[in-house]
Residue frames as a rotation matrix with the C-alpha (Angstrom) as fourth column:
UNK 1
0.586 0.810 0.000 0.00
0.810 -0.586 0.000 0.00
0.000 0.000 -1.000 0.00
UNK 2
-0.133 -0.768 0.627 1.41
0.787 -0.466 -0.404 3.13
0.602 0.440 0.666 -1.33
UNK 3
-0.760 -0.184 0.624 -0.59
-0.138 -0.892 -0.431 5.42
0.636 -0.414 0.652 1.18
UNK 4
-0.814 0.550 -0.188 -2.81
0.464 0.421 -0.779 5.28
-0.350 -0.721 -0.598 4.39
UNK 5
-0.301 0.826 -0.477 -5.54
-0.448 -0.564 -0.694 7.53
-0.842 0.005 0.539 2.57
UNK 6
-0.442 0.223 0.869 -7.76
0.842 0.438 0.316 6.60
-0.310 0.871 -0.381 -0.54
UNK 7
-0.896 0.217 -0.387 -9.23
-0.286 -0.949 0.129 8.96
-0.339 0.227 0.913 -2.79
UNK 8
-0.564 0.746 0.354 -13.03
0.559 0.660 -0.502 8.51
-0.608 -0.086 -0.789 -2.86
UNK 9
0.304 0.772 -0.558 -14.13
0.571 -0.616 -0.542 11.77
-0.762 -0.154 -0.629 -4.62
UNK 10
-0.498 -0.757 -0.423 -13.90
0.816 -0.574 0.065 15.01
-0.292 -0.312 0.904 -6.51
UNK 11
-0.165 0.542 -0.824 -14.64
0.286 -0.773 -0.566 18.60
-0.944 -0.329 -0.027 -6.73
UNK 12
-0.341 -0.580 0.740 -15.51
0.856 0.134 0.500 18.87
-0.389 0.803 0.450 -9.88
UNK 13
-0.848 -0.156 0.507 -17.50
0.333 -0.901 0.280 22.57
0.413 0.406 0.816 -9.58
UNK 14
-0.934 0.345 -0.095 -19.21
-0.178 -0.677 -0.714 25.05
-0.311 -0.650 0.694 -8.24
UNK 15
-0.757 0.612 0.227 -23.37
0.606 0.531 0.592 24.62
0.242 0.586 -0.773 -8.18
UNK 16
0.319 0.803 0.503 -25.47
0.738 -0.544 0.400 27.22
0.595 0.244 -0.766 -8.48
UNK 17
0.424 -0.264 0.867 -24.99
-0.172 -0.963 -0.208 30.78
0.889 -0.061 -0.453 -6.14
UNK 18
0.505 -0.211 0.837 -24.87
-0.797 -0.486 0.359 29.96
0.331 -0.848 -0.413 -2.79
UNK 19
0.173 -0.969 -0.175 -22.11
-0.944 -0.112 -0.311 27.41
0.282 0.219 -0.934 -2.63
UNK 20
0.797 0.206 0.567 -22.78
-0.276 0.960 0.039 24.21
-0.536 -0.188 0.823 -3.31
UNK 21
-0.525 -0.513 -0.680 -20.06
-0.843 0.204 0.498 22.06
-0.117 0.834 -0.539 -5.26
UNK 22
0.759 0.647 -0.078 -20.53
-0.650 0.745 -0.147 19.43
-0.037 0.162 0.986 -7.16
UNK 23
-0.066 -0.448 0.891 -18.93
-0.307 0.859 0.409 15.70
-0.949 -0.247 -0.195 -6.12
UNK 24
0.426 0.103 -0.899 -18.10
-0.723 0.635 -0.270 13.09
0.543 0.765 0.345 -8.76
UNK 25
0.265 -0.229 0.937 -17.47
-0.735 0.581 0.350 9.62
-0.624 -0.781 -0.014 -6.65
UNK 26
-0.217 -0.665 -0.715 -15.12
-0.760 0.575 -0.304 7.09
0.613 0.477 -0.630 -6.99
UNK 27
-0.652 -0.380 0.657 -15.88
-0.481 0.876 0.029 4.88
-0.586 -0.297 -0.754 -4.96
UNK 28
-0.955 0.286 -0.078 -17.54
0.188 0.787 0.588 1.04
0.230 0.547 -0.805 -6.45
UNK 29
0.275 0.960 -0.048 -21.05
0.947 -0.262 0.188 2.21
0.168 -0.097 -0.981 -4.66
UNK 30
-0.542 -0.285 0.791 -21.41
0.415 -0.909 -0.044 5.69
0.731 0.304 0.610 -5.47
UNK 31
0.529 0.789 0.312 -24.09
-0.167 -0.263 0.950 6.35
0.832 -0.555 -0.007 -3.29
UNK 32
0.549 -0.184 -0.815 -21.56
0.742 0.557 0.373 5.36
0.386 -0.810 0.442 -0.15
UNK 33
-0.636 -0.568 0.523 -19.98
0.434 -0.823 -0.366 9.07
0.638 -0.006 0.770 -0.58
UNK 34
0.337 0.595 0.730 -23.44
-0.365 -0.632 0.684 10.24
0.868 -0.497 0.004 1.53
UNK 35
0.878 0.221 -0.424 -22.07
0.365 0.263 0.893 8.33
0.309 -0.939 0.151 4.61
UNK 36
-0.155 -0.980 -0.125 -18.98
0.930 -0.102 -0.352 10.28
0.333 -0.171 0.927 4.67
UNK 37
0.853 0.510 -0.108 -19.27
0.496 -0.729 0.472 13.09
0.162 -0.456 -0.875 7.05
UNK 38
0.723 -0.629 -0.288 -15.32
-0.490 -0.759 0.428 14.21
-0.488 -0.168 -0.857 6.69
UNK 39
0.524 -0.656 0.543 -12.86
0.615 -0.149 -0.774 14.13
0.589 0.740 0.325 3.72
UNK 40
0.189 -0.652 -0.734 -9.55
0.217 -0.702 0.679 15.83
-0.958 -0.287 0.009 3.61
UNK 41
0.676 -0.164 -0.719 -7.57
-0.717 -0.375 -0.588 17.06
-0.174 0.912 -0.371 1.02
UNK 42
0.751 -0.452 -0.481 -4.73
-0.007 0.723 -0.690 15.34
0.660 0.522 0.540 -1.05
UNK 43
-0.029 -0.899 0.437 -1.84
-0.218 -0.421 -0.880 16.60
0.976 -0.121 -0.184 1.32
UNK 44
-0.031 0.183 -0.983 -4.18
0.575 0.807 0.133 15.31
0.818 -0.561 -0.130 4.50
UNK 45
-0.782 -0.479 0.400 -3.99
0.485 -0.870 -0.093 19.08
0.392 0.121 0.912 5.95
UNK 46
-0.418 0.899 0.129 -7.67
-0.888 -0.374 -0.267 20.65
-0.192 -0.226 0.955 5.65
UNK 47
-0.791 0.611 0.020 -10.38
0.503 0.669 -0.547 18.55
-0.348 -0.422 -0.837 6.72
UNK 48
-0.725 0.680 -0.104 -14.11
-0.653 -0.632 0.417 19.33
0.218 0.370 0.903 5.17
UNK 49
-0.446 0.728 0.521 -17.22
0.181 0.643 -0.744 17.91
-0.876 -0.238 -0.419 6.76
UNK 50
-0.980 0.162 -0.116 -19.65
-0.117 0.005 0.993 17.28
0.162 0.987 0.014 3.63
UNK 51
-0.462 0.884 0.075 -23.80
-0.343 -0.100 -0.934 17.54
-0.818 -0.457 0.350 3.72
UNK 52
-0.898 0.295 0.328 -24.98
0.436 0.491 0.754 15.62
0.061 0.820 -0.569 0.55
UNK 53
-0.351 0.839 -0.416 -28.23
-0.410 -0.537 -0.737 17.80
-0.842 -0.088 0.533 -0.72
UNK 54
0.710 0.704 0.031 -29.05
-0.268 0.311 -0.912 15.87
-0.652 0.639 0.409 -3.56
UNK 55
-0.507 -0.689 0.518 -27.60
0.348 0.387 0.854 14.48
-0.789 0.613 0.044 -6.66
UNK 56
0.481 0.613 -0.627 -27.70
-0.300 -0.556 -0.775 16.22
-0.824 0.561 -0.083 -10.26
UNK 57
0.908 0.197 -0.370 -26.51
-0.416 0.534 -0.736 13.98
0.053 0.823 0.566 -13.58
UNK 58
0.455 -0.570 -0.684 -24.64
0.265 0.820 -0.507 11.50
0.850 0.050 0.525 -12.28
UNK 59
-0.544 -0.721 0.429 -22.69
0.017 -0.521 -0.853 14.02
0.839 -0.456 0.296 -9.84
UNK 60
0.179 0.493 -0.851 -23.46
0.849 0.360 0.387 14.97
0.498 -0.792 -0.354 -6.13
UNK 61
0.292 0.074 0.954 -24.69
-0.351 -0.919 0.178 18.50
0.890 -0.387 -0.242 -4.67
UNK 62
0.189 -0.073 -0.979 -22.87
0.785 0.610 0.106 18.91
0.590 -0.789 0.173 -1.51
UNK 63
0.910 0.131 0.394 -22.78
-0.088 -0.866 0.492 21.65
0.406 -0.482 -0.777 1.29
UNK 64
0.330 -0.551 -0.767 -19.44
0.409 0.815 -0.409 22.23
0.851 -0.179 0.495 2.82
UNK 65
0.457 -0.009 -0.890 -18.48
0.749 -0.535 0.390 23.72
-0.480 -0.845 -0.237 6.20
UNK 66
-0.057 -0.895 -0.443 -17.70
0.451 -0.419 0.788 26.84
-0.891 -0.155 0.427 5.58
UNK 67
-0.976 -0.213 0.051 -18.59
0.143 -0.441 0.886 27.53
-0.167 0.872 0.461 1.87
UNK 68
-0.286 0.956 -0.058 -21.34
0.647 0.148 -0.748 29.68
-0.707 -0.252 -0.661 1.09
UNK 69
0.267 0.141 -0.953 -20.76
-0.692 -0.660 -0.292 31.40
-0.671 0.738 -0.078 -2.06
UNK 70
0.994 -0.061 -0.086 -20.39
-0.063 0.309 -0.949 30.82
0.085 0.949 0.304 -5.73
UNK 71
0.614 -0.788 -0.042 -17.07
-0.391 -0.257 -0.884 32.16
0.686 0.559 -0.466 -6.00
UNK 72
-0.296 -0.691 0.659 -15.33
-0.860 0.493 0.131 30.20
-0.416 -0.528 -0.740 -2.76
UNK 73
0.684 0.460 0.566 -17.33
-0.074 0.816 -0.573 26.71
-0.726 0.350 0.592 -4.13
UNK 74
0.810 -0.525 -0.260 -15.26
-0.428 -0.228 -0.874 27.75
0.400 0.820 -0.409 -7.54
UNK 75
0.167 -0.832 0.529 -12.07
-0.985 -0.170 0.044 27.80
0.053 -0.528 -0.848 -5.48
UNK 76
-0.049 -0.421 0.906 -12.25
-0.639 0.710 0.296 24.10
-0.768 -0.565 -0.303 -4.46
UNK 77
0.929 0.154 -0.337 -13.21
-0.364 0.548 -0.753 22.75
0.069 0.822 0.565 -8.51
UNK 78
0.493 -0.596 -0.634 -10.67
-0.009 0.725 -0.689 19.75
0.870 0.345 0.352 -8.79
UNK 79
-0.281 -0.601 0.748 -9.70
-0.960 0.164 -0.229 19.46
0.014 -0.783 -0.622 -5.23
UNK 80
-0.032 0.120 -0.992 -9.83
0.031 0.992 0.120 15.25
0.999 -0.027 -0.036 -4.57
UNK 81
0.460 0.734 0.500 -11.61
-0.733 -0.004 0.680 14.16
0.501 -0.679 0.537 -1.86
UNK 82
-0.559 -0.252 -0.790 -9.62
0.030 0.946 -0.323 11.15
0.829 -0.204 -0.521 0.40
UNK 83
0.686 0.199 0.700 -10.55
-0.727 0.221 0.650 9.65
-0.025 -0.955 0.296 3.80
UNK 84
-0.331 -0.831 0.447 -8.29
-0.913 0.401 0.070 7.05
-0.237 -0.385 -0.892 5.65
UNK 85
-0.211 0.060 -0.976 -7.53
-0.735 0.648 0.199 3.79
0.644 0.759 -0.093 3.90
UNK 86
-0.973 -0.231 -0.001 -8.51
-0.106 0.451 -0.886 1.97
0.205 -0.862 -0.464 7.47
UNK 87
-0.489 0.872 0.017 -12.36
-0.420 -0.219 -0.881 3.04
-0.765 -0.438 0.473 7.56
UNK 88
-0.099 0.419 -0.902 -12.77
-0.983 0.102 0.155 1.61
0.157 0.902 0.402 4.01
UNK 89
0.912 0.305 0.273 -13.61
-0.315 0.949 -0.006 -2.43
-0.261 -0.080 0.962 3.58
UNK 90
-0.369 -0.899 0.235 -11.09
-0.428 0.388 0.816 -4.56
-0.825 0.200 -0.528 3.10
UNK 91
-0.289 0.465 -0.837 -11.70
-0.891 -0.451 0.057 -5.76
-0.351 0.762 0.544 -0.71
UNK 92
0.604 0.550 0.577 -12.74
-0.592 0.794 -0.138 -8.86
-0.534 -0.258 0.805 -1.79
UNK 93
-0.190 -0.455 0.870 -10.80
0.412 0.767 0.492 -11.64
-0.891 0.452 0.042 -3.67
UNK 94
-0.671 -0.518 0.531 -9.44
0.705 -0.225 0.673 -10.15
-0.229 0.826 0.516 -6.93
UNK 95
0.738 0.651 -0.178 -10.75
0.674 -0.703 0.227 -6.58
0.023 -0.287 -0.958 -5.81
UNK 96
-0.210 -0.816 -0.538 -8.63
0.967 -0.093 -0.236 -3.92
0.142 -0.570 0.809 -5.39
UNK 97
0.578 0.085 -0.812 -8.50
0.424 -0.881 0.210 -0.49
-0.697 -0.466 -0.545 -4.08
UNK 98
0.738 -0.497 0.457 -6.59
0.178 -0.509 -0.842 2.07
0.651 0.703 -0.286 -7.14
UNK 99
0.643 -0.487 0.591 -4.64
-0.670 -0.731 0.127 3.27
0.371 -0.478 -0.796 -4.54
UNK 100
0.739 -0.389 0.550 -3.31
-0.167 0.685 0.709 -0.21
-0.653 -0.616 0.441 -3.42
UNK 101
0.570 -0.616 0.545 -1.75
0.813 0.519 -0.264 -0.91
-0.120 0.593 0.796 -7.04
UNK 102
0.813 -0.467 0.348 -0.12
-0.339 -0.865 -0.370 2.56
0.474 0.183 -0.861 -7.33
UNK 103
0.142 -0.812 0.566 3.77
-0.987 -0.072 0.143 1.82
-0.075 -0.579 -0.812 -6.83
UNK 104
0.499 -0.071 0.864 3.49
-0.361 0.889 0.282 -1.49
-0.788 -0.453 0.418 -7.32
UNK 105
-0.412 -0.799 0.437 6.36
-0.001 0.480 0.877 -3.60
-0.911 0.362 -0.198 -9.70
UNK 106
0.676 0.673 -0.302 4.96
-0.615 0.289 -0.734 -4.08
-0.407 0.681 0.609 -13.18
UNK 107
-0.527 -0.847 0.067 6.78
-0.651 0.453 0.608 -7.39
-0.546 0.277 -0.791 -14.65
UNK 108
0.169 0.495 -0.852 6.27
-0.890 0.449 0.084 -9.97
0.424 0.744 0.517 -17.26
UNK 109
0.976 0.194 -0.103 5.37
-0.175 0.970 0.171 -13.68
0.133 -0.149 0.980 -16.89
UNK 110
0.443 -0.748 -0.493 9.46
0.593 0.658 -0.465 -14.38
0.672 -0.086 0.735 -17.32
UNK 111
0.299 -0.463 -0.835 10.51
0.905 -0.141 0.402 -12.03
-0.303 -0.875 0.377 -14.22
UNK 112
-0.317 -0.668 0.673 11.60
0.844 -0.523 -0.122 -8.98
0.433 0.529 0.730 -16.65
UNK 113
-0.162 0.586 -0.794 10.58
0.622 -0.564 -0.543 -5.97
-0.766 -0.581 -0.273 -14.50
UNK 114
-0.353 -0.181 0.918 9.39
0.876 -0.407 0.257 -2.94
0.327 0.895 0.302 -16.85
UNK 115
-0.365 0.343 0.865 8.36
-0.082 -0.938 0.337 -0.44
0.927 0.053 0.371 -14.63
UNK 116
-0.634 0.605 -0.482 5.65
0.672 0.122 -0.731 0.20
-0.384 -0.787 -0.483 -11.70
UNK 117
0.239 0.943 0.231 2.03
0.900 -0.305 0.312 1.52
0.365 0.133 -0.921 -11.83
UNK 118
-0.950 -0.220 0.222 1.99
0.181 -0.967 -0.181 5.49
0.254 -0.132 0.958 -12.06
UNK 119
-0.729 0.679 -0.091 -1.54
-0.550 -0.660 -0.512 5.52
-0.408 -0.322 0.854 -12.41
UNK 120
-0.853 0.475 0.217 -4.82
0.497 0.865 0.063 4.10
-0.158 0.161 -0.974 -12.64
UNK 121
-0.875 0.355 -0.328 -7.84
-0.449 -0.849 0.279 5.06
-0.179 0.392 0.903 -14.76
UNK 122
-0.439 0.834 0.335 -11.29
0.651 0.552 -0.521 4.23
-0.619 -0.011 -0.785 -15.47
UNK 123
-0.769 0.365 -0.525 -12.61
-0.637 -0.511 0.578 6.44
-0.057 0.779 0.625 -19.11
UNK 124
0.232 0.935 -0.269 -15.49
-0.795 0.023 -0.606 4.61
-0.560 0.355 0.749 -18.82
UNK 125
0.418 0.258 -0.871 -14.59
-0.677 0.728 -0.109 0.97
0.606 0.635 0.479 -20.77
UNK 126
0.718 -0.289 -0.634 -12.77
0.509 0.838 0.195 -0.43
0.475 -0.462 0.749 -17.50
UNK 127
0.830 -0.433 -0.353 -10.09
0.055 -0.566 0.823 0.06
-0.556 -0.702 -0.446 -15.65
UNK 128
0.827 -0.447 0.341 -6.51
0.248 -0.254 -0.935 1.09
0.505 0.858 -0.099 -17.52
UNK 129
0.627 -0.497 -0.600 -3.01
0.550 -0.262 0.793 0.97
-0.552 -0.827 0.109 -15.67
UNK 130
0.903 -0.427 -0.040 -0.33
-0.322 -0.614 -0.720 3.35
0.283 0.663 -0.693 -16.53
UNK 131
0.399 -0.909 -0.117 3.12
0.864 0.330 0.381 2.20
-0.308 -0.253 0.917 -16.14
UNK 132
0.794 -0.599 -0.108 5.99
-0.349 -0.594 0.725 4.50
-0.498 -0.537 -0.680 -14.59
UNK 133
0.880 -0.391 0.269 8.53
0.174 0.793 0.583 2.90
-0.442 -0.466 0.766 -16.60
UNK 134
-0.276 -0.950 -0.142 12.31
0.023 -0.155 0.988 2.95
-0.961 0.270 0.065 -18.15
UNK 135
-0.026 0.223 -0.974 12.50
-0.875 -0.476 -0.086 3.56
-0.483 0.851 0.208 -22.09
UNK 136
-0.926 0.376 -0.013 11.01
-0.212 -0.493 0.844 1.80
0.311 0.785 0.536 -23.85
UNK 137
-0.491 0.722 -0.487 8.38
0.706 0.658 0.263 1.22
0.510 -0.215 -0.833 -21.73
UNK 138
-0.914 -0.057 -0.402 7.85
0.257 -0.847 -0.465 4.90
-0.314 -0.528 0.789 -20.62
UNK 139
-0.815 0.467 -0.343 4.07
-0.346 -0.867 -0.359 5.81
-0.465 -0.174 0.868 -20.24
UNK 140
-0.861 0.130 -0.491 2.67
-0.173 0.834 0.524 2.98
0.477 0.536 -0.696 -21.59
UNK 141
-0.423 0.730 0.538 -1.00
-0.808 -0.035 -0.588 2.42
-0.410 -0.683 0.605 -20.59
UNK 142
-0.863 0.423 -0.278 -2.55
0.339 0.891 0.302 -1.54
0.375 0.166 -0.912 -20.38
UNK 143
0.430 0.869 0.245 -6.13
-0.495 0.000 0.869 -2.44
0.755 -0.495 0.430 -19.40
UNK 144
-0.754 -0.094 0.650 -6.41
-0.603 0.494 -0.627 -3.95
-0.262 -0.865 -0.429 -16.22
UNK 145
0.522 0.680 0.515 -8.04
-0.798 0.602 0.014 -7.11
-0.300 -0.418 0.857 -16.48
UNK 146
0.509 -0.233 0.828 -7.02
-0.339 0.830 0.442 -10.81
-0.791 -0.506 0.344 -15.97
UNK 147
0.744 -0.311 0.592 -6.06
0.590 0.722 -0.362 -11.67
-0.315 0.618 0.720 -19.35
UNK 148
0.708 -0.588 0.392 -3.87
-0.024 -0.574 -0.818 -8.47
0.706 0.570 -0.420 -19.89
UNK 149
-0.637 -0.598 0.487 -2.59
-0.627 0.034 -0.778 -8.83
0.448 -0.801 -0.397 -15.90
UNK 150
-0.064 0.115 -0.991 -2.80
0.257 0.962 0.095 -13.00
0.964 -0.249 -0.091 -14.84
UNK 151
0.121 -0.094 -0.988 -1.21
0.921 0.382 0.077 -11.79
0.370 -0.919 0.133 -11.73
UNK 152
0.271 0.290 0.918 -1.86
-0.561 -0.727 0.395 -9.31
0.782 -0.622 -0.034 -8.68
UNK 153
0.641 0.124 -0.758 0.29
0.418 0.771 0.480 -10.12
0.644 -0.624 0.442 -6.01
UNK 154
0.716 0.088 0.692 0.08
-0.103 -0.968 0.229 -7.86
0.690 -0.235 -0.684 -3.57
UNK 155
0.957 -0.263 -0.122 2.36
0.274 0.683 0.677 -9.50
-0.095 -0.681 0.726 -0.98
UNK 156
0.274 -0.691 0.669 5.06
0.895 0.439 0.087 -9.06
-0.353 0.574 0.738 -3.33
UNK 157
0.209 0.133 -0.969 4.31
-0.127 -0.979 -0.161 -5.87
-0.970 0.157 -0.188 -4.47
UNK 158
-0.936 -0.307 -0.173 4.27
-0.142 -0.119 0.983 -6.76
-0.322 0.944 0.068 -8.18
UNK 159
0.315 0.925 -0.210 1.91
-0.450 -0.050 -0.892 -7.19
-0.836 0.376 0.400 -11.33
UNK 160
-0.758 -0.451 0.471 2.85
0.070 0.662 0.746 -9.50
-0.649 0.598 -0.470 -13.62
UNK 161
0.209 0.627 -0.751 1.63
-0.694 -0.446 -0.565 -8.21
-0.689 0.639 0.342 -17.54
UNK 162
-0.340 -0.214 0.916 1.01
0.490 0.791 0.367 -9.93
-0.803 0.573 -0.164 -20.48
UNK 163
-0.623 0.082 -0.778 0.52
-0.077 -0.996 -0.044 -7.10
-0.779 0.032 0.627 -23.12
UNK 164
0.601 0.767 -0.226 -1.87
-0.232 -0.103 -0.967 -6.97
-0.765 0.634 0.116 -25.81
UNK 165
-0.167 -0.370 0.914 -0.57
0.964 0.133 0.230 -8.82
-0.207 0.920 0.334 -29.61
UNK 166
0.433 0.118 0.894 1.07
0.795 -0.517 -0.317 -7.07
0.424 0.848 -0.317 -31.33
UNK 167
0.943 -0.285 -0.172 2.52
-0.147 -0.821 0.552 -4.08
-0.299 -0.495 -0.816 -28.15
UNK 168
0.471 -0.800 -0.372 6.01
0.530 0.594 -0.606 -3.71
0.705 0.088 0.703 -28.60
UNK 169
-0.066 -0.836 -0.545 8.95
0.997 -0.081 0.004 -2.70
-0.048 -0.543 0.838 -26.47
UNK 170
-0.861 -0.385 0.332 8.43
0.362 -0.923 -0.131 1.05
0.357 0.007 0.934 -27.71
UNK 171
-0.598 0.642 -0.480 4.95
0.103 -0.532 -0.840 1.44
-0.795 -0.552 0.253 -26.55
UNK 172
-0.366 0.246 -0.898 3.63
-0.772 -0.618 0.146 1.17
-0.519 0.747 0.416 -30.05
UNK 173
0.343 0.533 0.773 1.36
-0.058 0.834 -0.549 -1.39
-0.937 0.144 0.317 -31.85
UNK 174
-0.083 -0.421 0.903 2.42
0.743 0.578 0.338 -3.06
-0.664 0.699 0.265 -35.34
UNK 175
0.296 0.479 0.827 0.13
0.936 -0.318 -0.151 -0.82
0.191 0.819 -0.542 -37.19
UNK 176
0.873 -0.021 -0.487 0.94
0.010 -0.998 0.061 2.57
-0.487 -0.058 -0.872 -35.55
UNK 177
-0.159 -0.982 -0.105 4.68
-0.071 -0.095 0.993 1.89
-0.985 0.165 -0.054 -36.35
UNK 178
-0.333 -0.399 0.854 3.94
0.838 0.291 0.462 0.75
-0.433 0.870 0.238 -39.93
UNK 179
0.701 0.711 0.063 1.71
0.710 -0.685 -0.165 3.86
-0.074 0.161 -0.984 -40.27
UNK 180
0.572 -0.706 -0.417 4.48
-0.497 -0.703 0.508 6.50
-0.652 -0.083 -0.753 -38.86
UNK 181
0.040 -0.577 0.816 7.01
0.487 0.725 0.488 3.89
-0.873 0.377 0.310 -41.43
UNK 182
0.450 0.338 0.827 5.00
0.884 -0.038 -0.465 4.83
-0.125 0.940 -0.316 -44.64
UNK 183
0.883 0.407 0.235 5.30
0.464 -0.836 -0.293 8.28
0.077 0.368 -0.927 -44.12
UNK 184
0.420 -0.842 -0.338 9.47
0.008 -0.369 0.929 8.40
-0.908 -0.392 -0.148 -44.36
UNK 185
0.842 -0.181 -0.508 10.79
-0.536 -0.177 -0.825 9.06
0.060 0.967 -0.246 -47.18
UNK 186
0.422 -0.835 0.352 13.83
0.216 0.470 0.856 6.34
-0.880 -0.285 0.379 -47.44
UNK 187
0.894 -0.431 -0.123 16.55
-0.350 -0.500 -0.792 7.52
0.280 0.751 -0.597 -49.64
């Protein structure tokens, strides 16, 4: 575990005059952001109790201590919401927490390390790790799911990847390379 907080949350703007913001939750049951009565920030610093007033496409109107205008609400657009990684369940069997794989090894099936998880995403077709890694494996983003990563083994601190046919070594599929190929002029 890379950090005793998780991020459950974020600010993602200001709702209407008198200083609501709107929430976008992360967590797996969105609706579990109303039982949080105190978030911090990223840095673990300021502390904001939260009043959930309703929910408006997809997002969550919330009151916070303290803000009662438009133009402080503004102020907090893209702060991230955490709470301590201790009050949260413990996940279930091939579950994890985003915050657990952050930092963790990233290595193939034969032991070759290539990096470690910078970041984890979710655009909406799954999850998506990023890998932290050495050239030519710099910035490189897999999916996250069983057949792209067999193994999660947290113990260890590694992931063990099997990229997509067809990735290579530079971060580039067959076709992009033959694509960026065509267009050289060989002389």
């Amino acid at each position: 575990m890379t950090d005793a907080r998780v991020c459950v949350g974020v600010v993602t703007g200001p709702h209407g005059v008198r200083g609501l913001v709107k929430v976008k939750s992360f967590m797996q049951v969105p609706e579990d952001l109303t039982e949080l009565a105190e978030v911090t920030d990223g840095s673990g610093t300021r502390t904001f109790r939260l009043d959930v007033r309703g929910t408006n496409k997809g997002v969550y109107l919330v009151h916070v201590d303290g803000i009662d205008d438009r133009d402080k609400a503004l102020a907090l657009k893209g702060l991230e919401l955490y709470v301590p990684r201790d009050i949260l369940p413990e996940p279930e069997d091939d579950e994890f927490y985003h915050a657990d794989l952050i930092g963790l090894r990233v290595e193939f099936e034969d032991g070759t390390a290539i990096g470690t998880v910078r970041a984890v995403h979710d655009f909406g077709a799954g999850d998506v790790i990023e890998l932290d890694g050495e050239k030519p494996w710099r910035a490189v983003m897999l999916p996250f799911d069983r057949e792209t990563v067999p193994t999660v083994d947290m113990a260890a601190g590694r992931l063990v990847v099997r990229p997509p046919e067809g990735l290579t070594a530079d971060g580039q599929d067959d076709e992009t390379r033959d694509e960026e190929d065509d267009g050289k002029d060989e002389t």
